[in-house]
mmCIF file as Biopython writes it, N, C-alpha, C and O atoms, coordinates in Angstrom:
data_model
#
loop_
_atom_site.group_PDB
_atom_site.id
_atom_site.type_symbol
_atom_site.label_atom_id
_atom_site.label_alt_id
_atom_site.label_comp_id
_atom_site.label_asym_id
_atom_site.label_entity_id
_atom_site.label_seq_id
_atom_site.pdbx_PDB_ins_code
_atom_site.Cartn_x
_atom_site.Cartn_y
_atom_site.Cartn_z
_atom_site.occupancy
_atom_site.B_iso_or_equiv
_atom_site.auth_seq_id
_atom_site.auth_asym_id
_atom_site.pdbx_PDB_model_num
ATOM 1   N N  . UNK A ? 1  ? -3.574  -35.613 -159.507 1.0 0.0 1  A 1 
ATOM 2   C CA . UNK A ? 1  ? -3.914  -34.379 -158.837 1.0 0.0 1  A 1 
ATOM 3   C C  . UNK A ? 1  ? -5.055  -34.680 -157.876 1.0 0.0 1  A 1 
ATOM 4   O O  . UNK A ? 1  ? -5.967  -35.493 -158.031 1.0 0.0 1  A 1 
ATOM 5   N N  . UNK A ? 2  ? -4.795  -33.773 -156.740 1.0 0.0 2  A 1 
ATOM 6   C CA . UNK A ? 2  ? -5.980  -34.639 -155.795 1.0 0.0 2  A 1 
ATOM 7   C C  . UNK A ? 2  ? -7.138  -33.470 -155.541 1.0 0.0 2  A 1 
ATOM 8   O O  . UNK A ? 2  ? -8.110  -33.639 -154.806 1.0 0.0 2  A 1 
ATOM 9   N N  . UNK A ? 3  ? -6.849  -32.233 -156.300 1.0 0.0 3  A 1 
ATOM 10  C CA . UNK A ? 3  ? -7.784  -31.350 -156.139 1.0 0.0 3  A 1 
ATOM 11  C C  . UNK A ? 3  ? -7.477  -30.111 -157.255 1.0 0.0 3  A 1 
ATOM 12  O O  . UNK A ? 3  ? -6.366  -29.590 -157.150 1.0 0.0 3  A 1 
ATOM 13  N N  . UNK A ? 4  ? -8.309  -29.637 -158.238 1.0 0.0 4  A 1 
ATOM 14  C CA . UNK A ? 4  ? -8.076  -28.285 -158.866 1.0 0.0 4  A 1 
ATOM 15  C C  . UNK A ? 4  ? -8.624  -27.668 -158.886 1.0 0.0 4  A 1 
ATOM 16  O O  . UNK A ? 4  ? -9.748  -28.169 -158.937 1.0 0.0 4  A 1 
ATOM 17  N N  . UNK A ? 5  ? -8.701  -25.757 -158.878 1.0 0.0 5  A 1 
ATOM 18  C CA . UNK A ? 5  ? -9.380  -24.724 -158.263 1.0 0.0 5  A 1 
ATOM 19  C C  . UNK A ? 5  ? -9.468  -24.275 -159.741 1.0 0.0 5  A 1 
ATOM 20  O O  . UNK A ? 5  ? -8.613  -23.931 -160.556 1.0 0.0 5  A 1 
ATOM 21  N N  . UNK A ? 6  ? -10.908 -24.412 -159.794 1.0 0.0 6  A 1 
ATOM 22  C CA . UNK A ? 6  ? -11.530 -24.429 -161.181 1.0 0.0 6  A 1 
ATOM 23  C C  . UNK A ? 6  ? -11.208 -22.307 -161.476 1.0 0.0 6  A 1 
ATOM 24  O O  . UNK A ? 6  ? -12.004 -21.684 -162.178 1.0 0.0 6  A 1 
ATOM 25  N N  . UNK A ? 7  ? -10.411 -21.839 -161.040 1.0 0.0 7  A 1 
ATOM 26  C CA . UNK A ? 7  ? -9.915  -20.684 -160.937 1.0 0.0 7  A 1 
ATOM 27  C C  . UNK A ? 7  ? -8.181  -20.335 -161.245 1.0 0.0 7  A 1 
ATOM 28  O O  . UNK A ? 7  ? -7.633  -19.253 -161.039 1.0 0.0 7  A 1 
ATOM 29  N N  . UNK A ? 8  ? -7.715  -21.246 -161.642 1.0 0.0 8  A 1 
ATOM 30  C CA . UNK A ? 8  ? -6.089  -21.459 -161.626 1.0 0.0 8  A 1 
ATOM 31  C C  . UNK A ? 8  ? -6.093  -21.931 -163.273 1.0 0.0 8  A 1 
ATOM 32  O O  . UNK A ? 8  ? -7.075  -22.118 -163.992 1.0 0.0 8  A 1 
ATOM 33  N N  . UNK A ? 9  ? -4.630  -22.056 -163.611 1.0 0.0 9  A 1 
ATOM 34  C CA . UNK A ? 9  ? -4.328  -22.429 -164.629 1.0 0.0 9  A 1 
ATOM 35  C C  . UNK A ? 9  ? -4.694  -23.916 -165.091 1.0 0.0 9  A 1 
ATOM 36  O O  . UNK A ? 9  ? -5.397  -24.298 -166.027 1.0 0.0 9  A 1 
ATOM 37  N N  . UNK A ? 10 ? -4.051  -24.557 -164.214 1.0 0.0 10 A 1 
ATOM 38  C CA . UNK A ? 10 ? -4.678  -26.133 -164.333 1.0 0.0 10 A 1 
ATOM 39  C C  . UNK A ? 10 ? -6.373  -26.242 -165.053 1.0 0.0 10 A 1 
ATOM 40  O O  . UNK A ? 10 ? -6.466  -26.805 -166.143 1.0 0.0 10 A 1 
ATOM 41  N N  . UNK A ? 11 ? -7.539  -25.731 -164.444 1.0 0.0 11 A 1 
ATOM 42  C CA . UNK A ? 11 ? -8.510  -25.915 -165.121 1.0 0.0 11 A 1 
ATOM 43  C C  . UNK A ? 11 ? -8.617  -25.350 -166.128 1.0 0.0 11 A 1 
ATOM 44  O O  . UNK A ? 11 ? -9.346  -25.872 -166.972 1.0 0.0 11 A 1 
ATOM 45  N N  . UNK A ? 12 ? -8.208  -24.571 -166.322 1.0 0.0 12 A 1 
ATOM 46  C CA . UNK A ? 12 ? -8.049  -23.357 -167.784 1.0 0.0 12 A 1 
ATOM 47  C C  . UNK A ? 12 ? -7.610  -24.821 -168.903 1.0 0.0 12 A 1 
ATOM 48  O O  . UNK A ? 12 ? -8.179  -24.874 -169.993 1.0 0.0 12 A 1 
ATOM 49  N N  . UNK A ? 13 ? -6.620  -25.898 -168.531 1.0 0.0 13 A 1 
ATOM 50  C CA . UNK A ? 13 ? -6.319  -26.614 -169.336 1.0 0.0 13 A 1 
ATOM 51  C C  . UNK A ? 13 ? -6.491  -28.034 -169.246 1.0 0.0 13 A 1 
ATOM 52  O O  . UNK A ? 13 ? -5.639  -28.888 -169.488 1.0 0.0 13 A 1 
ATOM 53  N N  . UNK A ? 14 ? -7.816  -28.227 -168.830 1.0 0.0 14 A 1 
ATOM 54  C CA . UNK A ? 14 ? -8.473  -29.008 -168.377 1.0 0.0 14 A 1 
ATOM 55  C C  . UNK A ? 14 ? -8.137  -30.538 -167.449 1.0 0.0 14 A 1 
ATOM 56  O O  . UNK A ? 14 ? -8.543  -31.696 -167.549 1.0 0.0 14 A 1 
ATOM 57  N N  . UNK A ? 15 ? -7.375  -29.964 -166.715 1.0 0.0 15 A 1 
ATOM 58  C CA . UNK A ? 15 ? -6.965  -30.731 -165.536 1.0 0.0 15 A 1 
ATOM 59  C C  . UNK A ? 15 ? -8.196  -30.895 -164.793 1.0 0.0 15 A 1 
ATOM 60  O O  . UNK A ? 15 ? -9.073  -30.035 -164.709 1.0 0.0 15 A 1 
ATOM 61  N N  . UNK A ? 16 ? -8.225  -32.335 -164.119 1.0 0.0 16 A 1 
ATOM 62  C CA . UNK A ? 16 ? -9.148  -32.683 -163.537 1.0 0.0 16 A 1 
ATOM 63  C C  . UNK A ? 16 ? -8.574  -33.568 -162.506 1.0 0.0 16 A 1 
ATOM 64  O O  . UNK A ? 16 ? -7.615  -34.336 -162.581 1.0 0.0 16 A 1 
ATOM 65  N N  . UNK A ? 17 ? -9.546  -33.232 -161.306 1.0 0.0 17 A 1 
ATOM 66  C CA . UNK A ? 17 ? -9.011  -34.304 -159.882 1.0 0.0 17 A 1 
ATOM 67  C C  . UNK A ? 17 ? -8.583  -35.987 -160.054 1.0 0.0 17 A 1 
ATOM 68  O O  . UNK A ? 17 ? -9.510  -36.772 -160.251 1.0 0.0 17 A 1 
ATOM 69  N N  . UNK A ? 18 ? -7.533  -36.382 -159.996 1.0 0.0 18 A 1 
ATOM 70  C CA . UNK A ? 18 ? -7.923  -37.587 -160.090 1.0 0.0 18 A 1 
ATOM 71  C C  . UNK A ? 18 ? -6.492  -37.523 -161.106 1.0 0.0 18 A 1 
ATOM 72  O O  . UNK A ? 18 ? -5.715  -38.412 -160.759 1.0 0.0 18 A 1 
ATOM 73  N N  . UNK A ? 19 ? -6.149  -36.987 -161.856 1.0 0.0 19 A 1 
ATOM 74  C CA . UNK A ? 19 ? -5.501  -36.644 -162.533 1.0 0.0 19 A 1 
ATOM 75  C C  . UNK A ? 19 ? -3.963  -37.114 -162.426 1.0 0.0 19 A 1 
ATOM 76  O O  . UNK A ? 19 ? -3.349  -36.666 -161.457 1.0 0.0 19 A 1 
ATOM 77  N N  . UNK A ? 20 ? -3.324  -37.897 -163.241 1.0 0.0 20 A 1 
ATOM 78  C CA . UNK A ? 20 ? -1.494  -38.547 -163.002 1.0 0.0 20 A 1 
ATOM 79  C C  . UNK A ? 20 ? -0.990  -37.478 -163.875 1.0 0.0 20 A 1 
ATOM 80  O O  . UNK A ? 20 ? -1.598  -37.141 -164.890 1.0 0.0 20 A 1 
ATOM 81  N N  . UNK A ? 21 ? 0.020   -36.984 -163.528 1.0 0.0 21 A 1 
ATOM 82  C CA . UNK A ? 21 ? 1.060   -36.183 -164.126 1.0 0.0 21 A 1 
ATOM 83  C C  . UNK A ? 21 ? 2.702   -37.259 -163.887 1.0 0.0 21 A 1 
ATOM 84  O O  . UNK A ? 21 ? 3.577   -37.252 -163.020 1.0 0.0 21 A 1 
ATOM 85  N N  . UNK A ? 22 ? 2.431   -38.250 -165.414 1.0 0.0 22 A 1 
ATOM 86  C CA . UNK A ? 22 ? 3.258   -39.206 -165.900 1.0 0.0 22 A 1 
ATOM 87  C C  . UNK A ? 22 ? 4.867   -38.671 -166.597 1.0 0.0 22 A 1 
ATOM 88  O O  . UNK A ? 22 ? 5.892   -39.341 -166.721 1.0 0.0 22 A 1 
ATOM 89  N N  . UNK A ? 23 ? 4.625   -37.309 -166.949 1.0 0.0 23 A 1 
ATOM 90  C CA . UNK A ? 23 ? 6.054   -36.541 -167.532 1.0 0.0 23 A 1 
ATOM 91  C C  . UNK A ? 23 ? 5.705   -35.141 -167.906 1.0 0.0 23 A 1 
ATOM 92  O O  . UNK A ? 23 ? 4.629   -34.909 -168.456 1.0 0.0 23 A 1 
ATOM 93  N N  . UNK A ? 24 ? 6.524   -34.234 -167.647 1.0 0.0 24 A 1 
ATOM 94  C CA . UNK A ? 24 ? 7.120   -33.154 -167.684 1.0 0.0 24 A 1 
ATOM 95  C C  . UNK A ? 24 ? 8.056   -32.594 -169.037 1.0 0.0 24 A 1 
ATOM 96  O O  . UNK A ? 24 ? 9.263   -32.796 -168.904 1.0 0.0 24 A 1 
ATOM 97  N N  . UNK A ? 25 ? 7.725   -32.065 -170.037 1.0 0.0 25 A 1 
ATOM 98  C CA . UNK A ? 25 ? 8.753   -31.867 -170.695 1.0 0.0 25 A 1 
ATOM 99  C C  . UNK A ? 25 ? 9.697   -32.891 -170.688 1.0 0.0 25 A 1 
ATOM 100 O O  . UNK A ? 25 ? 10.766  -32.781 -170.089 1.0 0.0 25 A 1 
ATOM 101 N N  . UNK A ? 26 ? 9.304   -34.077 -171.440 1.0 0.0 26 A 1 
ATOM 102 C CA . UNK A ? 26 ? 9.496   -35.404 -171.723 1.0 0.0 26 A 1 
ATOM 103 C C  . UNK A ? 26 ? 10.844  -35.883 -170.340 1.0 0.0 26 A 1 
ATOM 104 O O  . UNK A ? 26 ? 11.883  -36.503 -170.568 1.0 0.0 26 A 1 
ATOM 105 N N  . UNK A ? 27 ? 10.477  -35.471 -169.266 1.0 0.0 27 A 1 
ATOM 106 C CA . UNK A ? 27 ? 10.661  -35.684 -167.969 1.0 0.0 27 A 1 
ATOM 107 C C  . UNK A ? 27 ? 10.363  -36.712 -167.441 1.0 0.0 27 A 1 
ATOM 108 O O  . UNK A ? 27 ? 9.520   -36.051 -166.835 1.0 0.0 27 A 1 
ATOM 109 N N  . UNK A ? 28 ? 10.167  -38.078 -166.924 1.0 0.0 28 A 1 
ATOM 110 C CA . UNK A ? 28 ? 9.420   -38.825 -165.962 1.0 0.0 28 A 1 
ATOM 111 C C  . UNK A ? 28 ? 9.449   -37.738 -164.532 1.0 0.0 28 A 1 
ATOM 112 O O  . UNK A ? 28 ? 10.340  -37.019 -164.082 1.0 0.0 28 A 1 
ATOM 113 N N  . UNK A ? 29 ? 8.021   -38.011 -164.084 1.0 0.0 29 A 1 
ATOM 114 C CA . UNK A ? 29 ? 7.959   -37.316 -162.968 1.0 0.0 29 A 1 
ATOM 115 C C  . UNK A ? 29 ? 7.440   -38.281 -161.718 1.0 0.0 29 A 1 
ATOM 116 O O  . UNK A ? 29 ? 6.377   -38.770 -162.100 1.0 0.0 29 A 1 
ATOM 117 N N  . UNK A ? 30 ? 7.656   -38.607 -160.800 1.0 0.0 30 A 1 
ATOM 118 C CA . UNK A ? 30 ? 6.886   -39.820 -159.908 1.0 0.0 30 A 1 
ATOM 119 C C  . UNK A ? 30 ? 5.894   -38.466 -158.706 1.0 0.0 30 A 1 
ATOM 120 O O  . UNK A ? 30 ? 4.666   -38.425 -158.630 1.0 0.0 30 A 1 
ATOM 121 N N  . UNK A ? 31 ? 6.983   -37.409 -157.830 1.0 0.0 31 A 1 
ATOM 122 C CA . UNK A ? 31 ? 6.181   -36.412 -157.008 1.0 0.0 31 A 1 
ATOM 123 C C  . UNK A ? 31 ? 5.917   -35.094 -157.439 1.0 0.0 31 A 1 
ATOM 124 O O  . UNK A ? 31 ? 6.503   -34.422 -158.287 1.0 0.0 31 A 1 
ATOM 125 N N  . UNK A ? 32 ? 4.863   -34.806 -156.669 1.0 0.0 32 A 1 
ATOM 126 C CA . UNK A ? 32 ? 5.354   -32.972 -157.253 1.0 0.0 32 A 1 
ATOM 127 C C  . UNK A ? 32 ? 6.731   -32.180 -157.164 1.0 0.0 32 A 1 
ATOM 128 O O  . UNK A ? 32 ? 7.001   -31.277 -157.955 1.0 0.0 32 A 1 
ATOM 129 N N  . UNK A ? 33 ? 7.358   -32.478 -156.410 1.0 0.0 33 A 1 
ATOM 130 C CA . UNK A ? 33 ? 8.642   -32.274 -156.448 1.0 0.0 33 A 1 
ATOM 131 C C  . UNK A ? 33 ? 9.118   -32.129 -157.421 1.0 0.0 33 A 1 
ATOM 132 O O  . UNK A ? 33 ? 9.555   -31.051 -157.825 1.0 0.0 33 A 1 
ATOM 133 N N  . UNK A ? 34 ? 9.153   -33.640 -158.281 1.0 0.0 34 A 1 
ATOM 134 C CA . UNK A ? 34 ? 9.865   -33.955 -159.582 1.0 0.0 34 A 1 
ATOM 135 C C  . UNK A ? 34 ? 8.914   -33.063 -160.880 1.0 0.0 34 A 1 
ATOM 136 O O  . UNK A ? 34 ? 9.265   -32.797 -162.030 1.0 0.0 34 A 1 
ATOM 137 N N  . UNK A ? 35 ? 7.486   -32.722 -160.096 1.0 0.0 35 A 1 
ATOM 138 C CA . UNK A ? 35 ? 7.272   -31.972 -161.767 1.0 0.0 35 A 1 
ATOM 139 C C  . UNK A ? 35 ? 7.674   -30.194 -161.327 1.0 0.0 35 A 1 
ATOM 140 O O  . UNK A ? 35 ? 8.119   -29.378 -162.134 1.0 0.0 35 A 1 
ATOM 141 N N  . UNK A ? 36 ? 7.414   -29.953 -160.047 1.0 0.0 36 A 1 
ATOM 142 C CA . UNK A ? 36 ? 8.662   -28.545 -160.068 1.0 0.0 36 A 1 
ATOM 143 C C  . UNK A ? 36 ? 9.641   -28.214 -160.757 1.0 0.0 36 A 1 
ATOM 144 O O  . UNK A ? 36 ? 9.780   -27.409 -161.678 1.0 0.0 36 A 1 
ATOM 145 N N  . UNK A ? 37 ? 10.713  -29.310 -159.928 1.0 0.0 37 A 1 
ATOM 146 C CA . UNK A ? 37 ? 11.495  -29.373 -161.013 1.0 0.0 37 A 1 
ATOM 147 C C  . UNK A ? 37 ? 11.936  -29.038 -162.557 1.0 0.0 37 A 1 
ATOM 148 O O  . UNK A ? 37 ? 12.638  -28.183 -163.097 1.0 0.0 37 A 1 
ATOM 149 N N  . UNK A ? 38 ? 11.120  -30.211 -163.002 1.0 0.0 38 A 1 
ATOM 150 C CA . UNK A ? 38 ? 11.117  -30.216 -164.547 1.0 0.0 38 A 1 
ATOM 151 C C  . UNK A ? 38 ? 10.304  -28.817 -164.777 1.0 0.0 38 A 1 
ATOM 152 O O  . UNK A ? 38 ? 10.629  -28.502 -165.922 1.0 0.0 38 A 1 
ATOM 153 N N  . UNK A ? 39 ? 9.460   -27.868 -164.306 1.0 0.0 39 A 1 
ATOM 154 C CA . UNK A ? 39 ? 9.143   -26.742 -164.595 1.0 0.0 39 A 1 
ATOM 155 C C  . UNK A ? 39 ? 10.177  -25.772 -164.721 1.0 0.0 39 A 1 
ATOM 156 O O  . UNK A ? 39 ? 10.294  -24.893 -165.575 1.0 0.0 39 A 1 
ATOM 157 N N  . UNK A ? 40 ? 10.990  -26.079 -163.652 1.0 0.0 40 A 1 
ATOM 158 C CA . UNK A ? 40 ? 12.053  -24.976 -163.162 1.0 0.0 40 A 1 
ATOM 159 C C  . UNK A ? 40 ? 13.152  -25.420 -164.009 1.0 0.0 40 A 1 
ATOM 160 O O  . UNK A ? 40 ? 14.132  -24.677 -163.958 1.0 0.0 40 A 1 
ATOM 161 N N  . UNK A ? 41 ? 13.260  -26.507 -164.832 1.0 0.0 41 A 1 
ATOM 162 C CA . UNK A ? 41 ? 14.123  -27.064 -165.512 1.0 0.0 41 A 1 
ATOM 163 C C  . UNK A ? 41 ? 14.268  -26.578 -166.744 1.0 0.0 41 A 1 
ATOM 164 O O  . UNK A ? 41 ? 15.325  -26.256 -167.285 1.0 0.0 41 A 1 
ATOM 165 N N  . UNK A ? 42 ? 13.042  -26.525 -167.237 1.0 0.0 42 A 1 
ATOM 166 C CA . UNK A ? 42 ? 12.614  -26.309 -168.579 1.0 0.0 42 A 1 
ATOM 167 C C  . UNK A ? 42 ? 12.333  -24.535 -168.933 1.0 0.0 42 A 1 
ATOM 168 O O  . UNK A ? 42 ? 12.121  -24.048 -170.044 1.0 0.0 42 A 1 
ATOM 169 N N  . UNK A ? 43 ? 12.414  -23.806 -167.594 1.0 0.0 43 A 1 
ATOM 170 C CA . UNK A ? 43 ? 11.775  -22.563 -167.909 1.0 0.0 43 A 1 
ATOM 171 C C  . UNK A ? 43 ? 13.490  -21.597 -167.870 1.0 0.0 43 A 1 
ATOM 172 O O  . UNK A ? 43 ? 13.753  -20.537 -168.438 1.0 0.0 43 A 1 
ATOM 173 N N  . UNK A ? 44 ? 14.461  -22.520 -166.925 1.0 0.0 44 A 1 
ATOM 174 C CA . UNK A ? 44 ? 15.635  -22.081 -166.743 1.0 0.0 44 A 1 
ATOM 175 C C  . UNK A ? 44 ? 16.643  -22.037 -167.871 1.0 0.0 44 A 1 
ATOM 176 O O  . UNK A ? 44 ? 17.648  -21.333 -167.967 1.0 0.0 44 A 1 
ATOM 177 N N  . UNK A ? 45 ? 16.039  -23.159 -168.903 1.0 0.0 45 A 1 
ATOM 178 C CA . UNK A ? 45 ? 16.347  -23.336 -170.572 1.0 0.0 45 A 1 
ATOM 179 C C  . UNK A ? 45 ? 15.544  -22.528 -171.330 1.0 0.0 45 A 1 
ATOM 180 O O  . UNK A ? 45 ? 15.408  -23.008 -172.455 1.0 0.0 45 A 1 
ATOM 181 N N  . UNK A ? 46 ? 14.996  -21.570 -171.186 1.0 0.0 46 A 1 
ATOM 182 C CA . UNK A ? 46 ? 14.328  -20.459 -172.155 1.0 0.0 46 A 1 
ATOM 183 C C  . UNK A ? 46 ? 13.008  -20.868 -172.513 1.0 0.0 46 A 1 
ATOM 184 O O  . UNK A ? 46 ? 12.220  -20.145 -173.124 1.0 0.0 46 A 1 
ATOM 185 N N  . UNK A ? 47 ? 12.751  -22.134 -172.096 1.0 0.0 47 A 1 
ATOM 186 C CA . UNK A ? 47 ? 11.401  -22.419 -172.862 1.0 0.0 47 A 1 
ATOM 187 C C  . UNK A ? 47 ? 10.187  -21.321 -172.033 1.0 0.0 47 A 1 
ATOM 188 O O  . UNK A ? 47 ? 10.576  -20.349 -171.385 1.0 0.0 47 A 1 
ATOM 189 N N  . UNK A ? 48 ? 9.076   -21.581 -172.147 1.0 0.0 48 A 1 
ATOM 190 C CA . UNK A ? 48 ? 7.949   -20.719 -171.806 1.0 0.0 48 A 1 
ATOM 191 C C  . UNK A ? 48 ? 6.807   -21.547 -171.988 1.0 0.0 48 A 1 
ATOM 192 O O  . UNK A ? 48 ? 5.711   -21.093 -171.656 1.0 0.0 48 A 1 
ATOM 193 N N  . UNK A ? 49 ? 6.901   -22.779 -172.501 1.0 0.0 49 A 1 
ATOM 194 C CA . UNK A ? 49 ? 5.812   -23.653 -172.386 1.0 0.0 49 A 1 
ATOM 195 C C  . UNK A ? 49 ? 6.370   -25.479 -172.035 1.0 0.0 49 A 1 
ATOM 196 O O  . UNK A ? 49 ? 7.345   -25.987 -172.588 1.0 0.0 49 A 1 
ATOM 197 N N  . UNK A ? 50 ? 5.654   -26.056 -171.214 1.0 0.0 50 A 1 
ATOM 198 C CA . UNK A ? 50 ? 6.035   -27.413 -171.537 1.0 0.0 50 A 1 
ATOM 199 C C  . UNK A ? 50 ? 5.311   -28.393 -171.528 1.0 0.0 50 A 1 
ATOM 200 O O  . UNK A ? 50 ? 4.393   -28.480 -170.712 1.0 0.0 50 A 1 
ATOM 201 N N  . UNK A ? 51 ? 5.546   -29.280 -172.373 1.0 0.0 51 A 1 
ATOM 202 C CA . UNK A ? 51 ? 4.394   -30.545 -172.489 1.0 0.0 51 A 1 
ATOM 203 C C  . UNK A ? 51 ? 4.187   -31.449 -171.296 1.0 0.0 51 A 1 
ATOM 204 O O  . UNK A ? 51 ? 5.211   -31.840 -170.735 1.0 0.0 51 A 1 
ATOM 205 N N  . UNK A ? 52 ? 2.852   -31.895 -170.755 1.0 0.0 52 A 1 
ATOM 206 C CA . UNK A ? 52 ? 2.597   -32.689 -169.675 1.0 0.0 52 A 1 
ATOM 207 C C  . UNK A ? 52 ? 2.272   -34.230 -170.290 1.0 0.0 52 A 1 
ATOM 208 O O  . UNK A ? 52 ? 2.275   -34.040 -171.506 1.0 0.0 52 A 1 
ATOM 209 N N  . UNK A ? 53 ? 2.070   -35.268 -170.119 1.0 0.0 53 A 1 
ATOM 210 C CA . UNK A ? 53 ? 1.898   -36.242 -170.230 1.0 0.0 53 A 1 
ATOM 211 C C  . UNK A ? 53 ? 0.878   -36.899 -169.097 1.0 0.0 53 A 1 
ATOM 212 O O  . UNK A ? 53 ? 1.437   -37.602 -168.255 1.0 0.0 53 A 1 
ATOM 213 N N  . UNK A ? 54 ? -0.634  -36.736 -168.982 1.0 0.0 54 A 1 
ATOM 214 C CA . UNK A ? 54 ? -1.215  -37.165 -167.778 1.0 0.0 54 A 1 
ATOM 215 C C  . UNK A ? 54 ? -1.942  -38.377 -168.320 1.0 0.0 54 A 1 
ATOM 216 O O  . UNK A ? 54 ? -2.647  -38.499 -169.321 1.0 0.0 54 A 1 
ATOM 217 N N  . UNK A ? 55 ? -1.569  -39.260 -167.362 1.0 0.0 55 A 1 
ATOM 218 C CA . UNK A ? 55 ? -2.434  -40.625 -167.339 1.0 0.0 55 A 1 
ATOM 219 C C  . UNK A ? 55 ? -1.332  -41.139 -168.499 1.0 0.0 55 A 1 
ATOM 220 O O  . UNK A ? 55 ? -0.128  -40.932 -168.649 1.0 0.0 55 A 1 
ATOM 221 N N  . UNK A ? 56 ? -2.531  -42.063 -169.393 1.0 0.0 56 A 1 
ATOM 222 C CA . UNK A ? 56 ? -1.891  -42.881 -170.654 1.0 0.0 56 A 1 
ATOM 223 C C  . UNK A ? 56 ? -1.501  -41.728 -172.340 1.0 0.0 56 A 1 
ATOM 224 O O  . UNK A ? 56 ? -0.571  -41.596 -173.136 1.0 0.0 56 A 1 
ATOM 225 N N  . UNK A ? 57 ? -2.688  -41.227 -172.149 1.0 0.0 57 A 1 
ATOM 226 C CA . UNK A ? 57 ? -3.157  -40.801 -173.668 1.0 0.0 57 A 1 
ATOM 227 C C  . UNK A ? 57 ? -3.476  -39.403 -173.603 1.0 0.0 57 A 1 
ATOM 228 O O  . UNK A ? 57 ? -3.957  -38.775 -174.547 1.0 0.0 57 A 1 
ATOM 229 N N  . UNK A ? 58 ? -3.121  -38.782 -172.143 1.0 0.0 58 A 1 
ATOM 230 C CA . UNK A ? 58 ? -3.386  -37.218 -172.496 1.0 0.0 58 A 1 
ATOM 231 C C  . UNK A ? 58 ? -2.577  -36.170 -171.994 1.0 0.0 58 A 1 
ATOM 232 O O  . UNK A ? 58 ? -2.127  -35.939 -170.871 1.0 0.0 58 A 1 
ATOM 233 N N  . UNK A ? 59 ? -2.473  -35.412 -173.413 1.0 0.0 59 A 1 
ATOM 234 C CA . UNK A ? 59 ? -1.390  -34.623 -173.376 1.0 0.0 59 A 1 
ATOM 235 C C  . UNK A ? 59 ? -1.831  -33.211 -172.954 1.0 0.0 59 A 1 
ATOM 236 O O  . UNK A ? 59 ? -2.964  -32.930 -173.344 1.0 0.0 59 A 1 
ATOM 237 N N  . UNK A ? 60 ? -1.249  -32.334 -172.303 1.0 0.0 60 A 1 
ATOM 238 C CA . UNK A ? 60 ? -1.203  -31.139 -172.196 1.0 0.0 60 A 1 
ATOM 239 C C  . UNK A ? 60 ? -0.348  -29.940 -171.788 1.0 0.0 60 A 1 
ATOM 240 O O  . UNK A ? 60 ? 0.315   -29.849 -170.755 1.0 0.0 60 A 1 
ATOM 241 N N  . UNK A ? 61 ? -0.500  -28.786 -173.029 1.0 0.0 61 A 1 
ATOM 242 C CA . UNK A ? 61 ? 0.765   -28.126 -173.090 1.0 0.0 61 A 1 
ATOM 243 C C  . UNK A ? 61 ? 0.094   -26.824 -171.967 1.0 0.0 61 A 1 
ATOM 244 O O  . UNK A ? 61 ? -1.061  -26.431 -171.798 1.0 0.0 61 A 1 
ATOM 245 N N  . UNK A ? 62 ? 1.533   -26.376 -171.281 1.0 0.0 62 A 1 
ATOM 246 C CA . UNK A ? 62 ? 1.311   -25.776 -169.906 1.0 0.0 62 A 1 
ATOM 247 C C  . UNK A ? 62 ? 2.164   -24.347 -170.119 1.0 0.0 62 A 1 
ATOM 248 O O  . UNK A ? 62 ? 3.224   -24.632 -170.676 1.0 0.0 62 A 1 
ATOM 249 N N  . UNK A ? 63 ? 2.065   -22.953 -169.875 1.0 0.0 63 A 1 
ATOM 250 C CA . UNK A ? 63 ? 2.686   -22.121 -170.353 1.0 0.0 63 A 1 
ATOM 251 C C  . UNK A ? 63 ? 3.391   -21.896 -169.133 1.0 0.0 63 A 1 
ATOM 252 O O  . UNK A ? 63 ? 2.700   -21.694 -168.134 1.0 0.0 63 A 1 
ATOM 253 N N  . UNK A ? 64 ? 4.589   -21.891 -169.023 1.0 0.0 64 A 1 
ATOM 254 C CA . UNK A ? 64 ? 5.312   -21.864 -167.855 1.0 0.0 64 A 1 
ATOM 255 C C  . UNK A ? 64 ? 5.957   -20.997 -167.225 1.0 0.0 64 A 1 
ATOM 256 O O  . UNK A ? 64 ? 6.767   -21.273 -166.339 1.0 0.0 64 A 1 
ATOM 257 N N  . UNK A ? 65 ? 5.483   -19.067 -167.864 1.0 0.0 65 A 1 
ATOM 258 C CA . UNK A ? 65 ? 5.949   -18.067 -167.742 1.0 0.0 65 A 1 
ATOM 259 C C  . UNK A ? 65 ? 5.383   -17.542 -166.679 1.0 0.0 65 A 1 
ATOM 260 O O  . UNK A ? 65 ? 5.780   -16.686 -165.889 1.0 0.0 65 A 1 
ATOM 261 N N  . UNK A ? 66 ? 3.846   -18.505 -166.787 1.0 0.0 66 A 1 
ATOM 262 C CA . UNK A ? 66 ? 3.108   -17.843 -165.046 1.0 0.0 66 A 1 
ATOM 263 C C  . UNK A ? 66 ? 3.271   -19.237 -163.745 1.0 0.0 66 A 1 
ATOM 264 O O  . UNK A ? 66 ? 3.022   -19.056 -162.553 1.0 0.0 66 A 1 
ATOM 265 N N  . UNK A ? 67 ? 3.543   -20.021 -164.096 1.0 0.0 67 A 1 
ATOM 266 C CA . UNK A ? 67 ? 4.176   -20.939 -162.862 1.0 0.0 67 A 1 
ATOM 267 C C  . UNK A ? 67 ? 4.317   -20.061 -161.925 1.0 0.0 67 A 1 
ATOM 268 O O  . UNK A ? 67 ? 4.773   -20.393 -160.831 1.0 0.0 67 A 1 
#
């Protein structure tokens, strides 16, 4: 992530600049594109939340009803 508005959801769940978003609702994601996607993927399957995978070792779950 190359910037977050300490006012949005992202900081609410402690996203920070600098930040790799490695998978999506056990997604590989390489652009934002690909984690759209997997948002729009996962929310179009009933879910309402989905797991992120940033960097190596940190996880974070994302509620995907306000996307």
């Amino acid at each position: 992530m190359t910037e977050v508005d300490p006012n949005e959801l992202a900081s609410e769940r402690d996203f920070k600049s600098g930040d790799v978003i490695l998978d999506v609702g056990g997604k590989t994601v390489a652009t934002s594109a690909d984690v759209r996607n997997a948002i729009s993927d996962a929310y179009n399957n009933g879910k309402r939340t989905v797991l992120m995978r940033l960097d190596v070792t940190k996880f974070v779950a994302i509620p995907i009803a306000r996307a």
